[in-house]
C-alpha positions in Angstrom: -4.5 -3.9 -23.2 -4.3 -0.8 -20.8 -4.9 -1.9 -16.9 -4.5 -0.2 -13.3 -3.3 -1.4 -10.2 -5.1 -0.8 -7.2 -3.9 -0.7 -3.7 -4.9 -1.6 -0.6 -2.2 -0.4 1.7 -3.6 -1.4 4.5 -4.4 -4.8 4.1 -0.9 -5.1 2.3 1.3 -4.0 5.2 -1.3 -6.9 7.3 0.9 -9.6 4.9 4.1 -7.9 5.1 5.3 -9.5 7.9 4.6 -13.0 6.1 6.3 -12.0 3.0 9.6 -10.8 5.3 9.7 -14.5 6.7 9.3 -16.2 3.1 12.3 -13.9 2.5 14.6 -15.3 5.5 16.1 -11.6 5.9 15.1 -9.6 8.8 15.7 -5.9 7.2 13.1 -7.4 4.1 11.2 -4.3 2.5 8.8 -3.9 -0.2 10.4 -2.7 -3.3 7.6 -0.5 -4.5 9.3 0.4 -7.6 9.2 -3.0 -8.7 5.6 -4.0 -7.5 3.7 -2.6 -10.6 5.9 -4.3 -13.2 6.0 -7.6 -11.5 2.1 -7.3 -11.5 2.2 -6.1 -15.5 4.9 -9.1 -16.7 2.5 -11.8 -14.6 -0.8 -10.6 -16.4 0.9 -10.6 -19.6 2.1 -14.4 -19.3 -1.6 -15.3 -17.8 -3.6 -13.0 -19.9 -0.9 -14.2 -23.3 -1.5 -10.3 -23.8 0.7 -7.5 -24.4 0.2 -5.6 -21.2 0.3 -1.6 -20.4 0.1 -0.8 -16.5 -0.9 3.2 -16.9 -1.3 3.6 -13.2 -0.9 2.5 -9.8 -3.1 3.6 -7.4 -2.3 3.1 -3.4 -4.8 3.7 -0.3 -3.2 3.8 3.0 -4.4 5.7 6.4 -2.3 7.8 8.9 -2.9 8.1 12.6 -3.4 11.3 13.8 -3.9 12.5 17.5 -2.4 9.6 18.6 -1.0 9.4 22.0 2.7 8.8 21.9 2.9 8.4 18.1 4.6 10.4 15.7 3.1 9.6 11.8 6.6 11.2 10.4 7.8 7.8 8.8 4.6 7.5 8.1 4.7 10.5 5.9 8.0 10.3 4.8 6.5 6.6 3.0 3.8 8.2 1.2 5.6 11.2 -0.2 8.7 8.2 -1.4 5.5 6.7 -3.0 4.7 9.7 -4.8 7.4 11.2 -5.9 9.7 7.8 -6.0 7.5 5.4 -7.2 4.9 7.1 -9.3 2.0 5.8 -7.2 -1.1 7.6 -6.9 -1.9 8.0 -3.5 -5.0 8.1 -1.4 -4.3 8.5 2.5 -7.3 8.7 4.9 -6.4 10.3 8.6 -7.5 7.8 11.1 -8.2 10.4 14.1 -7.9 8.7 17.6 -8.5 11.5 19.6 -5.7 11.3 21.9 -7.5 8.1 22.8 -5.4 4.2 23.8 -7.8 3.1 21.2 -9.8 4.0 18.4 -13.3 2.7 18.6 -15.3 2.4 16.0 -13.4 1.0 12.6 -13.4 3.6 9.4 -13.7 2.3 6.0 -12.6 5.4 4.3 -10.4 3.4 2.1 -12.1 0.7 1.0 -14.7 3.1 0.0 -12.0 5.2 -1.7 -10.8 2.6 -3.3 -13.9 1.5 -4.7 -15.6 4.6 -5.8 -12.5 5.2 -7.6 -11.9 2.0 -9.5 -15.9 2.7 -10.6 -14.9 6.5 -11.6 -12.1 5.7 -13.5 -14.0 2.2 -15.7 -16.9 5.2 -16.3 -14.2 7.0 -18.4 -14.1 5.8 -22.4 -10.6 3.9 -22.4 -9.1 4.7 -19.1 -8.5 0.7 -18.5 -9.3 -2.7 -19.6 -8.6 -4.4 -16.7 -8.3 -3.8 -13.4 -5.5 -5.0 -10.8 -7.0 -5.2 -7.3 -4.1 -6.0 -4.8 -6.7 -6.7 -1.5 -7.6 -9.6 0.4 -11.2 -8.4 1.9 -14.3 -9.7 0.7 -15.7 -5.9 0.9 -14.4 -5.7 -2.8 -16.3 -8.2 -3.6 -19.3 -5.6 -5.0 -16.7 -3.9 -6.6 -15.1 -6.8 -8.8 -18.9 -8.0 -9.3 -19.9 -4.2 -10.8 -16.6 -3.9 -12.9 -17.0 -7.2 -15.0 -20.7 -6.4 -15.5 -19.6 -2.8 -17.2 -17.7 -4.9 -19.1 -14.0 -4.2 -17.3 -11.9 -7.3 -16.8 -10.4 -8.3 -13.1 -7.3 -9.7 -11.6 -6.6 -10.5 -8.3 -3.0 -9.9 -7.0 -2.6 -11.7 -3.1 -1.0 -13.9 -1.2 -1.5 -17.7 -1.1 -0.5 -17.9 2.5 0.7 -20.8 4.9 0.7 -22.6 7.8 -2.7 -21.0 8.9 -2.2 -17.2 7.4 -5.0 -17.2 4.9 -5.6 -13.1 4.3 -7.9 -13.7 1.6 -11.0 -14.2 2.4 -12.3 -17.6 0.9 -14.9 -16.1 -1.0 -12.5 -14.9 -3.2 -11.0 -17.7 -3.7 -13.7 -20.1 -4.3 -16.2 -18.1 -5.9 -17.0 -19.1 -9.7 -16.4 -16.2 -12.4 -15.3 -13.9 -10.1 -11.9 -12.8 -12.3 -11.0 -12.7 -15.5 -7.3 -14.4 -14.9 -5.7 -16.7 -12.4 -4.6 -14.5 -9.5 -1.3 -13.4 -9.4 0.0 -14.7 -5.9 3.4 -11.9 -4.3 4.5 -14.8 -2.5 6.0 -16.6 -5.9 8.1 -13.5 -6.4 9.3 -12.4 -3.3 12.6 -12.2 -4.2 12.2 -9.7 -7.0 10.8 -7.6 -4.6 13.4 -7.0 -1.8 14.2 -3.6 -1.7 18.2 -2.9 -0.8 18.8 0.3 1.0 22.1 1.7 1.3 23.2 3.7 3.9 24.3 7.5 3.6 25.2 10.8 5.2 22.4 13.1 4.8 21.9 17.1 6.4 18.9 17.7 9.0 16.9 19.9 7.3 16.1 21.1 11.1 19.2 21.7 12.6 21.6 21.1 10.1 23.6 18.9 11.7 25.0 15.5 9.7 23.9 12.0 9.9 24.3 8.8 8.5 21.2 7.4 7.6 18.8 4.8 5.7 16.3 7.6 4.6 15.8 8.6 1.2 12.4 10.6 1.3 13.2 14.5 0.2 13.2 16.2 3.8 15.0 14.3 6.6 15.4 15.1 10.6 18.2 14.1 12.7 17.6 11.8 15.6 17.8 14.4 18.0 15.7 16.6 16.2 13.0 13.7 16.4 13.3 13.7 19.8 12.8 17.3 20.5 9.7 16.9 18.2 7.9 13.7 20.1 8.7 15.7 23.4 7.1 18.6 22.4 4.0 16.6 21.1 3.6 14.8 24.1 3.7 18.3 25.7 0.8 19.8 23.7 -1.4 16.6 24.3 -0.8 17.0 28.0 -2.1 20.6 27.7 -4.4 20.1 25.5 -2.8 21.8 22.4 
């Protein structure tokens, strides 16, 4: 049975901070290497089916025109997904305007998300089931439409604690909403710490050497990052 995984960044870096305390470890990251075959190993034991994950699809935002922010890391995290991981990736500028705060929320990716989970069950043997890693009951039209083509659903979440509940109960408690029991990160946590090691890498600015956690493709110096944030903060004063 072929299925997807889909994404939604946002909501998933909303649980992080939950998953780092289940851990005990203050440096806890997200192994996304491992994420997809975690999720394809749990739906074969629920499913008792020989399982191929043929893609994972992630939907994330990036702040732009932001005052005092620089998106590099931000970057830098969705080109490691990319390249790194494989993912397929779907990032939606959130423009603030050089505004404190950005008013009104966009739903760009929720409604990316969406309309491409629908595209891709349209197309003769793209999936059989579909992964939706989310916790907002704005899929809910989605999983409804996807079963009634005839495409089966999983949900992958969080059970939560101690009052953090980020799935929204109609998910939960709904009747026939999924195909398979959902398959909850929290239980496997530990497969999922990510282990960075330190290492001495060139600015590709300046050229001078650094030692470093970093492992996208391009990499800046601190003092490199500097110069770039004061010069930003420049332009926005001036209007560039």
């Amino acid at each position: 049975m072929k299925a997807m995984l889909f994404i939604d960044g946002s909501w998933l870096y909303h649980v992080r901070p939950y998953l780092l305390n289940l851990c005990e470890d203050p440096d806890f990251e997200l192994d996304y290497r491992t994420l997809p075959k975690i999720v394809q190993d749990q739906l074969g034991q629920v499913a008792d089916l020989k399982i191929d994950l043929v893609r994972t699809y992630y939907f994330g935002t990036i702040a732009i025109n932001k005052l005092g922010h620089d998106n590099i890391r931000e970057r830098q995290f969705y080109e490691m997904l990319a390249k790194r991981c494989n993912y397929n990736t779907e990032i939606y500028e959130h423009d603030f305007k050089n505004k404190e705060v950005l008013g009104r929320k966009e739903n760009c990716l929720e409604v990316g998300l969406t309309t491409t989970a629908l595209s891709l069950a349209f197309q003769n043997s793209s999936f059989d089931i579909a992964c939706i890693l989310a916790g907002d009951i704005d899929y809910l039209p989605l999983i409804k439409q996807l079963r009634a083509i005839g495409k089966r659903v999983v949900l992958v979440d969080v059970k939560g604690n101690n009052g953090f509940h980020p799935v929204h109960h109609r998910l939960m408690d709904e009747i026939n909403l999924f195909d398979y029991p959902s398959i909850h990160l929290d239980d496997h946590v530990s497969k999922m710490h990510y282990h960075r090691t330190e290492a001495i890498r060139k600015c590709d600015s300046c050229g001078r050497e650094e030692a470093t956690i970093f492992t996208s493709d391009w990499f800046y110096c601190n003092n490199c990052r500097e110069e770039y944030k004061l010069l930003r903060s420049k332009q926005i004063v001036e209007g560039v």
